[in-house]
C-alpha positions in Angstrom: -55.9 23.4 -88.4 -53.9 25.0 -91.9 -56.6 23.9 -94.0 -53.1 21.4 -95.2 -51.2 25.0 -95.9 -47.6 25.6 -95.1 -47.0 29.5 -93.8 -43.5 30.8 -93.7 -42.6 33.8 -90.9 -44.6 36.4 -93.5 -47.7 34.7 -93.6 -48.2 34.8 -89.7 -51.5 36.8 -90.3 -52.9 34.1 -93.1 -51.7 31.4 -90.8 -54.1 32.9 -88.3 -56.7 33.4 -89.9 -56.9 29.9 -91.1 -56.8 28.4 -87.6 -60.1 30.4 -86.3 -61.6 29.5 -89.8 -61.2 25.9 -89.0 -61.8 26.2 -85.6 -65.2 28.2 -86.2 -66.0 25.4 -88.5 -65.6 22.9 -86.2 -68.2 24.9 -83.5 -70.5 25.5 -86.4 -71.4 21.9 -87.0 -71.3 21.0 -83.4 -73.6 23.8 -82.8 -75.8 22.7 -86.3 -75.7 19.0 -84.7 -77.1 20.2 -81.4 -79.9 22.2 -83.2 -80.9 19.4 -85.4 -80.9 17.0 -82.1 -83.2 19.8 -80.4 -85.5 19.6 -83.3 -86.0 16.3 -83.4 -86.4 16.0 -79.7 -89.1 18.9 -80.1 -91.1 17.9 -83.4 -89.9 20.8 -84.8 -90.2 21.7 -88.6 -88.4 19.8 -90.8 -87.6 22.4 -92.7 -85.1 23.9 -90.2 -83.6 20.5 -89.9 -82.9 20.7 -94.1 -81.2 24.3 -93.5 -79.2 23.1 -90.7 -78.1 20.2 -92.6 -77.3 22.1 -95.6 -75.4 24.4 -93.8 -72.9 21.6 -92.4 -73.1 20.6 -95.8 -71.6 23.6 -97.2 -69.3 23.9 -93.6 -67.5 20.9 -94.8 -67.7 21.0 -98.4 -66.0 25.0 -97.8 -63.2 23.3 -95.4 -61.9 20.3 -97.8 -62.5 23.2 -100.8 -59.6 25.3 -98.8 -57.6 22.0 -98.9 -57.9 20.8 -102.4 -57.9 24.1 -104.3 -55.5 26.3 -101.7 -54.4 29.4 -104.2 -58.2 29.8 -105.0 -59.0 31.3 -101.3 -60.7 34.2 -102.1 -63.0 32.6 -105.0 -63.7 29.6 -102.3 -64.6 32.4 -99.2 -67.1 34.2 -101.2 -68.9 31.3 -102.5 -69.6 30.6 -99.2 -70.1 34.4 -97.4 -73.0 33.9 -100.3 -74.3 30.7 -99.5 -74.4 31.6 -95.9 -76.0 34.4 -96.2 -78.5 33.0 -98.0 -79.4 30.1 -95.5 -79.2 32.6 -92.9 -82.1 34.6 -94.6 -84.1 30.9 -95.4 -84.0 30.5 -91.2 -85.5 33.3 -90.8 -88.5 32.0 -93.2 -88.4 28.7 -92.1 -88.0 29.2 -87.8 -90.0 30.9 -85.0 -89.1 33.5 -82.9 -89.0 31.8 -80.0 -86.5 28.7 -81.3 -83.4 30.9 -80.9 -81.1 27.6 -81.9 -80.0 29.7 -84.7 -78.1 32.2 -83.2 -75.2 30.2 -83.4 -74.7 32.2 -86.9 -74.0 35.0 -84.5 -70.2 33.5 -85.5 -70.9 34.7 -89.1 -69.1 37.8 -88.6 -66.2 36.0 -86.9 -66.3 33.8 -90.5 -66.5 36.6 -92.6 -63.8 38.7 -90.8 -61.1 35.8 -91.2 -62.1 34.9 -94.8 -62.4 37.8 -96.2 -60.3 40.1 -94.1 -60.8 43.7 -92.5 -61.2 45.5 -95.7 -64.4 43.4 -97.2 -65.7 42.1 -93.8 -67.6 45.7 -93.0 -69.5 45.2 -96.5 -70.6 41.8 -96.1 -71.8 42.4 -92.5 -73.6 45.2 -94.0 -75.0 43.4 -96.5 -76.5 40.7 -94.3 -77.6 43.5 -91.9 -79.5 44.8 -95.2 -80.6 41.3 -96.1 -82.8 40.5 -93.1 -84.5 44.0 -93.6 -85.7 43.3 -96.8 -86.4 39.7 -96.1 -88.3 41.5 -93.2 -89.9 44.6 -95.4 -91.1 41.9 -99.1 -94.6 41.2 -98.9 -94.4 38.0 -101.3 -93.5 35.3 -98.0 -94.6 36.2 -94.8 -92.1 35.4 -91.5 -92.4 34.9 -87.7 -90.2 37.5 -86.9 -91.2 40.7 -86.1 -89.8 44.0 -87.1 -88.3 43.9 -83.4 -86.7 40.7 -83.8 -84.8 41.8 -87.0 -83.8 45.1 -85.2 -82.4 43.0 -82.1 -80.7 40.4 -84.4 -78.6 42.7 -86.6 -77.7 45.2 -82.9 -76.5 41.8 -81.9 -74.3 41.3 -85.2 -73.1 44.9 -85.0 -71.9 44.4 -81.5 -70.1 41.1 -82.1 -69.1 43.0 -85.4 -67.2 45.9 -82.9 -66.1 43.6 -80.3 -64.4 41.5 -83.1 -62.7 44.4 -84.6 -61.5 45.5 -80.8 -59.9 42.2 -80.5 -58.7 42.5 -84.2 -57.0 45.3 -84.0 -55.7 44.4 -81.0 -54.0 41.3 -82.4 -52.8 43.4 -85.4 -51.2 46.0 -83.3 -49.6 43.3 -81.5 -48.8 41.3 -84.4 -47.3 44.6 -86.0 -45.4 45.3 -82.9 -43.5 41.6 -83.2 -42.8 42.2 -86.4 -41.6 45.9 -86.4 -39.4 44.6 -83.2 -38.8 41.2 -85.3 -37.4 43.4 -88.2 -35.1 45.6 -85.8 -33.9 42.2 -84.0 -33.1 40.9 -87.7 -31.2 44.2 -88.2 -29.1 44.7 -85.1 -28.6 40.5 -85.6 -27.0 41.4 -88.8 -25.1 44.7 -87.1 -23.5 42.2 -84.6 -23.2 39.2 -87.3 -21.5 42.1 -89.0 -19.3 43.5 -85.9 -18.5 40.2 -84.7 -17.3 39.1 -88.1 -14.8 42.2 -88.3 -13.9 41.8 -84.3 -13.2 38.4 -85.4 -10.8 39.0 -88.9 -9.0 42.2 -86.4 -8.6 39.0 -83.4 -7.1 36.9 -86.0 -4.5 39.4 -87.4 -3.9 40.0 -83.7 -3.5 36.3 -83.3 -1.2 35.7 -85.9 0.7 39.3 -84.5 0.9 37.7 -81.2 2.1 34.4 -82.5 4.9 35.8 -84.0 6.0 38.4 -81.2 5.8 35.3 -78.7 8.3 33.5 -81.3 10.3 35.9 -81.4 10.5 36.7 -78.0 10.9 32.7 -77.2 13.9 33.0 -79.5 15.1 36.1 -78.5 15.3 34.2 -74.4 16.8 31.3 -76.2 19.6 33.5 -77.3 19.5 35.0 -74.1 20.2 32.1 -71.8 22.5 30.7 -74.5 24.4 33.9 -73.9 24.0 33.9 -70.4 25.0 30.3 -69.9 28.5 30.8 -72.1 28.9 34.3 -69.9 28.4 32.0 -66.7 31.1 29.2 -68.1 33.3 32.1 -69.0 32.3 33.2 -65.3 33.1 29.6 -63.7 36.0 29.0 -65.7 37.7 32.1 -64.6 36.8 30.7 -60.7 38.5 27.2 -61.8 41.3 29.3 -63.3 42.0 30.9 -59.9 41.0 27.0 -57.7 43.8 25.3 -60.0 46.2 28.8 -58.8 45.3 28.2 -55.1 45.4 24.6 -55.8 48.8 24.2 -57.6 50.7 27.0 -55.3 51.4 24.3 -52.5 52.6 21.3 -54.2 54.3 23.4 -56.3 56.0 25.1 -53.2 56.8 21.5 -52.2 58.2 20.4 -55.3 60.8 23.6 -55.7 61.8 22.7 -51.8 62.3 19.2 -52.4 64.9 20.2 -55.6 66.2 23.1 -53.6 67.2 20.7 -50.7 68.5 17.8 -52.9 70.7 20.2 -55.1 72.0 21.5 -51.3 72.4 17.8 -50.3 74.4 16.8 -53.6 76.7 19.8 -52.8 77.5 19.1 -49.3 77.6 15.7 -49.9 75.4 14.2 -47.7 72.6 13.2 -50.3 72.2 9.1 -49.9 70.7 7.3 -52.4 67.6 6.1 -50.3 66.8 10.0 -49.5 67.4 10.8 -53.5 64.8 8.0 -54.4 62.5 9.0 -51.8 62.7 12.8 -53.1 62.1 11.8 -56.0 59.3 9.4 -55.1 57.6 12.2 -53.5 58.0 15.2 -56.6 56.6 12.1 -59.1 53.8 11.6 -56.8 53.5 15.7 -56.1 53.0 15.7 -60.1 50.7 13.1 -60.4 48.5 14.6 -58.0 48.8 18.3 -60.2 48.1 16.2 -63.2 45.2 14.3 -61.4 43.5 18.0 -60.5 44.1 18.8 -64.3 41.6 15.9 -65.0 39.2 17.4 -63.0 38.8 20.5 -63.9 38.8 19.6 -67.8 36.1 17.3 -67.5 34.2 19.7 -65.5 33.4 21.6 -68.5 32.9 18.7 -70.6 28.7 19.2 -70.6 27.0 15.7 -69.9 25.2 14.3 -72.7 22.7 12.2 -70.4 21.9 11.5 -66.9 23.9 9.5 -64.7 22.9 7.8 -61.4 25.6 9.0 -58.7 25.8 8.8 -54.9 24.4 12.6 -53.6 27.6 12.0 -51.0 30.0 11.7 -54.1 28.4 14.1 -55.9 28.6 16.9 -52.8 32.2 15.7 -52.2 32.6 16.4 -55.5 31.8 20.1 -55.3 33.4 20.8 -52.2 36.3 19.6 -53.1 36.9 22.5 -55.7 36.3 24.7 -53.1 39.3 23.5 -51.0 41.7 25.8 -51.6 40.0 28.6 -51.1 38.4 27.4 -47.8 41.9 26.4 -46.4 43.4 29.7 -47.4 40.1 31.4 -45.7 40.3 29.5 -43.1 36.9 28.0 -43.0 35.8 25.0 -41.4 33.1 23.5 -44.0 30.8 21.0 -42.2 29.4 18.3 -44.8 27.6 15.7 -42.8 26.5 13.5 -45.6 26.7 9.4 -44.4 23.6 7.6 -46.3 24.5 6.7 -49.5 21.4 8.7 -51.6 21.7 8.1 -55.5 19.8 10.6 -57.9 19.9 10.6 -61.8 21.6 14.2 -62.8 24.3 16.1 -64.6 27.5 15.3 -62.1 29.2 18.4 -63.8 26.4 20.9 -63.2 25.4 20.0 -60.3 29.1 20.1 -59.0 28.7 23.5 -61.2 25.6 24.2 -58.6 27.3 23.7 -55.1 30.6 25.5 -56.5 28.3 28.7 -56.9 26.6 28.3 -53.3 30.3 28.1 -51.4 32.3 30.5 -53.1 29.0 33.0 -52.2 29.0 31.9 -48.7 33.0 32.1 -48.4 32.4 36.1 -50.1 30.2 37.0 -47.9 32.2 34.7 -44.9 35.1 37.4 -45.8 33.2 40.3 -46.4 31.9 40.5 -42.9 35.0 39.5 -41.5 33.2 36.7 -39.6 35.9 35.7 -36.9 34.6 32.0 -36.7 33.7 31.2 -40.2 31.0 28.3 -40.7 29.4 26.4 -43.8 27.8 23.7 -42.8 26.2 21.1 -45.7 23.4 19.1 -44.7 21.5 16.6 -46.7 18.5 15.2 -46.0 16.1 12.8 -48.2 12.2 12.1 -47.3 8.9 11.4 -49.9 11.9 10.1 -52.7 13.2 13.9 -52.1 16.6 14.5 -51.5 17.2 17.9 -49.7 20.2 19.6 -49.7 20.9 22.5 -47.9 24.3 24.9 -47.5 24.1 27.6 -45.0 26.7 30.0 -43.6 26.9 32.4 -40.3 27.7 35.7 -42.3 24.4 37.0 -41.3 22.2 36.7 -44.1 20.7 38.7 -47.2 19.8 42.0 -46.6 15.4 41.8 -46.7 15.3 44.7 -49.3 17.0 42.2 -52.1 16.8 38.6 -51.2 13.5 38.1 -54.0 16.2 39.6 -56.1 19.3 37.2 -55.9 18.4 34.5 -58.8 17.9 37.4 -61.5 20.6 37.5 -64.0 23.3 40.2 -63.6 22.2 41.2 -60.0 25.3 41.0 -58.0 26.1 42.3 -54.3 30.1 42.1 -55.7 29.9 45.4 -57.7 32.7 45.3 -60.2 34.2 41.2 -59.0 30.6 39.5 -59.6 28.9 38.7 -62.6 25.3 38.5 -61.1 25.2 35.1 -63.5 26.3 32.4 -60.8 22.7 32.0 -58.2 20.8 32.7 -61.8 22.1 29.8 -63.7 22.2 27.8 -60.6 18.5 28.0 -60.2 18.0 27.2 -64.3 20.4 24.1 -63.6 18.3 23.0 -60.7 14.8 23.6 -61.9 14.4 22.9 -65.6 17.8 20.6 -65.9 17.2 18.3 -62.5 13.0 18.7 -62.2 14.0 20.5 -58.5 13.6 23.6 -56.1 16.4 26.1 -55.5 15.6 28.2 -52.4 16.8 30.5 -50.1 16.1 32.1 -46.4 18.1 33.8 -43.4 18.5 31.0 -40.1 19.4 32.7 -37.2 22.9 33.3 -37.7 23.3 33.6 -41.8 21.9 32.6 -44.8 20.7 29.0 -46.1 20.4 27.9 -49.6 18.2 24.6 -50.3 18.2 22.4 -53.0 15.8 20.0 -53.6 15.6 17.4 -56.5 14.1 14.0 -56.8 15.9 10.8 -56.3 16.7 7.5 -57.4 16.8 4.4 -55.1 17.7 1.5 -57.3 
């Protein structure tokens, strides 16, 4: 339907105008074909048959000419506007009025319009409109047609000729339209290309800004919990420091007694030797049991290098048992209820570390309120490979306006005696060291912290 031409997005217009060239073509010989058939059928002259088949003739021979030779257009267009309107004046010698089969070269204009384009198409029109006048007016050949005839055939031309240009310049204004909004569309793609491009360089810088403030905030909150975690140890270790005091003050007591009444004994003289031996039986096993809590509270701060699997009754024991002192001295009934023998892979130090920080809160506040029957009961619980352990008190609870706010680092309800670092690392031990849940609540007589961590049961 190119004629065998490739048109870029410029030649939109050309493109056109080849399509209805080859498509007029097409109806041209059908319509020559049918006229020929007609004559034949009728007995017409076989003259008109001759001009109908020279017309195909040149129809074809102008088509595969646009192929072959496609830069020599406008050479190939106007041979044929020539030739064509040449036959078109031989019809008129060679047909009768009344065989109107030829008007089918009514689609000359149409032809001439898209071969030769706006600016020559009005000239060749009017020279074919001048052509049948004088073929009309020379007295050498006479013709059928009348004067009339003539008249009515080239008002017929002239009003395809408008009606074409109508539609013409329709289509142009159109086309000019798409390619005016074509051009802006082009424009504001290369704007945006343009925009985008520089959004995307200033996203970029802001990317690599980012980057580098997230890095150096990530290792400004490594520092931090490094810091805090040493301020908590210094914290704990200053607790330990006053458990071994409380801890140490009664055997010690014992010890000075048992020396003091010996010494009495030896004087008086009524020291035997059993009552020496079992004296001294009793300071050496006194000692032992000093050196024994010694142990303990040097390998608390011994950090774990790996996991170990350990009984959750041992471990809990564990914890509370650093706690002693200060419960007997309080006079605090603690109430762990632990009985199933639960293992779970942990840290024994922190998480001894863990239920250290949870009692000597509960036995604060236990004291603080002056609670006349003081309560902590420990109560473990394990369902869904969950072990839940949970450590409540009857000191009435946190007050609503800051229990969100107890596992933030350096908030403390102890003013100058709290470090605001024990509940905060607590919940980093639980949570990122065990995999766990540290919670909190108010029962309906105090407070009640939960811990919950996966477990392991081989």
């Amino acid at each position: 339907m190119n004629s065998g031409l490739e048109f870029d997005d410029s030649q939109i217009e050309l493109k056109t105008r080849h399509k209805v060239i080859n498509i007029t073509v097409f109806l041209a010989i059908i319509g020559l074909l049918f006229g020929i058939g007609i004559t034949l059928v009728s007995g017409g002259s076989s003259a008109g048959i001759i001009v109908n088949l020279s017309a195909i003739t040149i129809l074809i021979a102008t088509s595969i000419a646009l192929r072959i030779f496609k830069k020599r257009f406008d050479l190939i267009t106007t041979i044929f506007a020539s030739e064509f309107l040449i036959l078109f004046n031989l019809l008129l010698f060679v047909a009768e009025p009344s065989q109107l089969k030829h008007v089918w070269l009514l689609t000359y204009p149409a032809l001439i319009f898209f071969y030769k384009g706006k600016n020559a198409w009005i000239a060749w029109i009017g020279y074919l409109v001048l052509s049948l006048f004088i073929s009309k007016l020379q007295p050498f050949i006479p013709m059928d047609y009348s004067l009339r005839d003539i008249v009515y055939l080239s008002v017929v031309l002239i009003i395809m000729t408008i009606v074409i240009y109508i539609y013409k310049h329709q289509i142009d204004l159109g086309n000019e339209t798409i390619r005016s909004q074509k051009v802006q569309l082009e424009a504001l793609t290369k704007e945006l290309e343009f925009k985008v491009q520089e959004k995307t360089k200033e996203l970029q810088k802001l990317n690599v800004s980012l980057e580098q403030k997230v890095d150096d905030k990530a290792k400004e909150l490594v520092e931090k919990d490094a810091m805090i975690l040493a301020q908590s140890r210094q914290a704990a270790m200053g607790e330990m420091i006053s458990m071994i005091a409380h801890q140490w003050r009664q055997p010690l007591s014992t010890i000075t007694l048992q020396i003091t009444n010996l010494k009495i004994n030896a004087l008086l003289g009524k020291q035997t030797v059993d009552e020496t031996n079992t004296a001294l039986e009793h300071i050496s096993n006194t000692i032992i049991y000093l050196s024994e809590t010694i142990d303990d509270f040097q390998s608390f701060f011994k950090p774990n290098k790996k996991q170990e699997r350990k009984s959750i009754c041992e471990l809990v024991e564990r914890g509370t048992s650093f706690a002693k002192p200060r419960l007997k001295l309080a006079d605090i009934n603690l109430i762990n209820t632990c009985s199933e023998d639960v293992y779970i892979l942990t840290y024994p130090n922190e998480f001894a570390q863990v239920i250290i920080n949870i009692i000597n809160n509960a036995i604060d506040a236990l004291l603080e309120n002056a609670i006349e029957q003081p309560i902590i009961n420990v109560n473990i619980v394990h369902n869904n490979h969950t072990i839940e352990i949970s450590i409540s008190d009857n000191a009435g609870g946190i007050a609503l306006e800051i229990i969100n706010n107890i596992f933030e680092p350096y908030f403390s309800t102890k003013g100058k005696n709290g470090t605001g670092l024990g509940l905060y690392m607590s919940k980093m031990i639980v949570e990122k060291e065990f995999g766990g849940l540290l919670q909190v609540k108010n029962n309906s007589v105090g407070a009640e912290f939960t811990i919950k961590i996966p477990y392991a049961n081989h």
